[in-house]
DRENKOLPA-89900 format. One record per residue (C-alpha): residue in three letters; x, z, y. Coordinates in steps of 0.1 Angstrom, whole numbers, padded with zeros to 4 digits, always signed. Each point is the difference from the previous one (the first is absolute). Layout:
<recs>
ALAXZY/...
</recs>
This chain:
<recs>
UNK-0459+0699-0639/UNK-0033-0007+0014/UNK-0006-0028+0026/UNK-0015+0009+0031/UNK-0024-0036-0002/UNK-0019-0013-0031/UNK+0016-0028-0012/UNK-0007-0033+0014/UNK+0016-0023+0031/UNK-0004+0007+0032/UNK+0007-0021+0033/UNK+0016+0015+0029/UNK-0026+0000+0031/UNK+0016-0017+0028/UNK-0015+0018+0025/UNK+0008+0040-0012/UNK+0034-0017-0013/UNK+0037-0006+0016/UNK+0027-0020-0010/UNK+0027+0017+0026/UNK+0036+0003+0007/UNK+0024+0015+0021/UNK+0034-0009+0010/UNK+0030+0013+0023/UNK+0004-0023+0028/UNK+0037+0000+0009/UNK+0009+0032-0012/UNK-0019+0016+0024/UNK-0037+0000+0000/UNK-0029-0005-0029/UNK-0019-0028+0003/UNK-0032-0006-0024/UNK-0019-0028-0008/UNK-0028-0009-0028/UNK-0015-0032-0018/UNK-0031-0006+0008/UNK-0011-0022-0028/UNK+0008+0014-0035/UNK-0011+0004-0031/UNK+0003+0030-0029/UNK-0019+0007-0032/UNK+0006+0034-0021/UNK-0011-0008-0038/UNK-0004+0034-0011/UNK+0008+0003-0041/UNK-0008+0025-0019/UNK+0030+0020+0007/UNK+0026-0009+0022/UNK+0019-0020-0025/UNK-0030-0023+0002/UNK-0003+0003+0034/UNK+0017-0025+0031/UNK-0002-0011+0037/UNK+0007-0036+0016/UNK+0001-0008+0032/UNK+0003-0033+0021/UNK+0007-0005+0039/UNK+0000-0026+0020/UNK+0032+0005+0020/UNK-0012-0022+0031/UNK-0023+0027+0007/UNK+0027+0023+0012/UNK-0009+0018+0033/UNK+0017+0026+0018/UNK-0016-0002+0034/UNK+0022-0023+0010/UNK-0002-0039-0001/UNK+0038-0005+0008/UNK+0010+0018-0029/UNK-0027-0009-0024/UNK+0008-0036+0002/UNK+0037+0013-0002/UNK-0008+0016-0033/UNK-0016-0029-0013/UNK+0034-0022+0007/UNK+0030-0007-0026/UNK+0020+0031+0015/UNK-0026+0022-0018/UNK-0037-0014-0020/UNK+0008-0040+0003/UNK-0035+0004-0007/UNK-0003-0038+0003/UNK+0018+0000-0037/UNK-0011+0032-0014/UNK-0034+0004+0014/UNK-0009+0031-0021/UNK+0016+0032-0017/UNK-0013+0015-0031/UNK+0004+0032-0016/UNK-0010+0003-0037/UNK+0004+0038-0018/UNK+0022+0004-0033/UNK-0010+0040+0000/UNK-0020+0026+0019/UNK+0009+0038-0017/UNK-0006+0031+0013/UNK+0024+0015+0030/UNK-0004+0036+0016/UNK-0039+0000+0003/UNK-0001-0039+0005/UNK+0010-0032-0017/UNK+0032-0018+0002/UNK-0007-0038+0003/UNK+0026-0024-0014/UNK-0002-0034+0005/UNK+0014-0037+0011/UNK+0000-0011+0036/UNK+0007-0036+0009/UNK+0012-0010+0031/UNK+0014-0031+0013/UNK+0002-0014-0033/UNK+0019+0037-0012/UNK-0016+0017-0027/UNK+0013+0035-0002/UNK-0009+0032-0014/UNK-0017+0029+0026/UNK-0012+0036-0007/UNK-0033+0011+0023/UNK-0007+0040+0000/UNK-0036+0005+0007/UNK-0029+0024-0005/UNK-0039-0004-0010/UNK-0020+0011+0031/UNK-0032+0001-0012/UNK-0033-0018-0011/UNK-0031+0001+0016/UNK-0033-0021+0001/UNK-0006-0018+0032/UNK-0031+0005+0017/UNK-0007-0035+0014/UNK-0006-0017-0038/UNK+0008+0030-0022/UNK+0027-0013-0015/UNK+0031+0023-0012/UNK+0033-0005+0022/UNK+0034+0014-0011/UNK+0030+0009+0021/UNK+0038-0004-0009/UNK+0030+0001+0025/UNK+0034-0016-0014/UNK+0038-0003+0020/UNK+0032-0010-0011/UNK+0033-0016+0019/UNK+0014-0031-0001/UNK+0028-0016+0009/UNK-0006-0034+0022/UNK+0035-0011-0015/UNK-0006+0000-0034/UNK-0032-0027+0009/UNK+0029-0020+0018/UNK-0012+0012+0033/UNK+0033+0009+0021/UNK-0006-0013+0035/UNK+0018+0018+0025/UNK-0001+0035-0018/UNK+0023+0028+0025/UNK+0016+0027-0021/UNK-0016+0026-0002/UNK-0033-0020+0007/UNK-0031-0011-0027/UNK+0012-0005-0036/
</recs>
């Protein structure tokens, strides 16, 4: 296959870039949140064997428009981000998928290194007109379960796996 980028590592741009989440709050009602200080680098090979993402968030930087639950988040019940300040994800494989990639990978959280699958698509590359430099979209999502990263506070039935 041919790569959509020349090969070479590239830095996600905080400012064009999310680190996001959603979650079902009691069952009933979807509440979303981001990080707001991350990190990600795509080290494009040249094919995708040779290819791989990383990222790195700082897990204190939760915010979901709300300061109650925010600092809830950050407690032992969910992040103890006081002992596991960070999670990481680091990719094992990227392959083709259905006119995108499949993304296959470790994430770490609160201490629990576990194997996650992201779905995603290329959206484009173009050159930015305020330095000229070129700028490449991707989009990735996947599910996971806040139990299997020892996170089980208060979960209904029914509610936010």
């Amino acid at each position: 296959m041919t790569l959509p980028l020349n090969a070479g590592t590239y830095s996600a741009d905080a400012v064009h870039s999310s680190a996001s989440f959603s979650v079902r709050h009691l069952g009933l009602a979807r509440v979303r949140g981001n990080f707001t200080n991350f990190s990600s680098e795509l080290t494009v090979g040249d094919d995708l064997a040779s290819t791989s993402v990383s990222a790195d968030i700082e897990r204190a930087s939760v915010s979901t428009g709300n300061s109650d639950r925010d600092s809830h988040l950050q407690s032992g019940d969910f992040f103890n981000t006081e002992a596991n300040p960070r999670m990481t994800f680091a990719s094992t494989s990227i392959a083709e998928s259905d006119g995108g990639y499949t993304l296959t990978g470790d994430l770490t959280l609160n201490g629990i290194t576990a194997p996650i699958t992201l779905a995603g698509e290329f959206l484009g590359e173009a050159t930015f007109p305020m330095d000229q430099s070129q700028r490449a979209g991707f989009a990735f999502a996947g599910t996971i379960s806040r139990k299997a990263y020892g996170m089980e506070f208060d979960a209904p039935a029914g509610g936010a796996s």
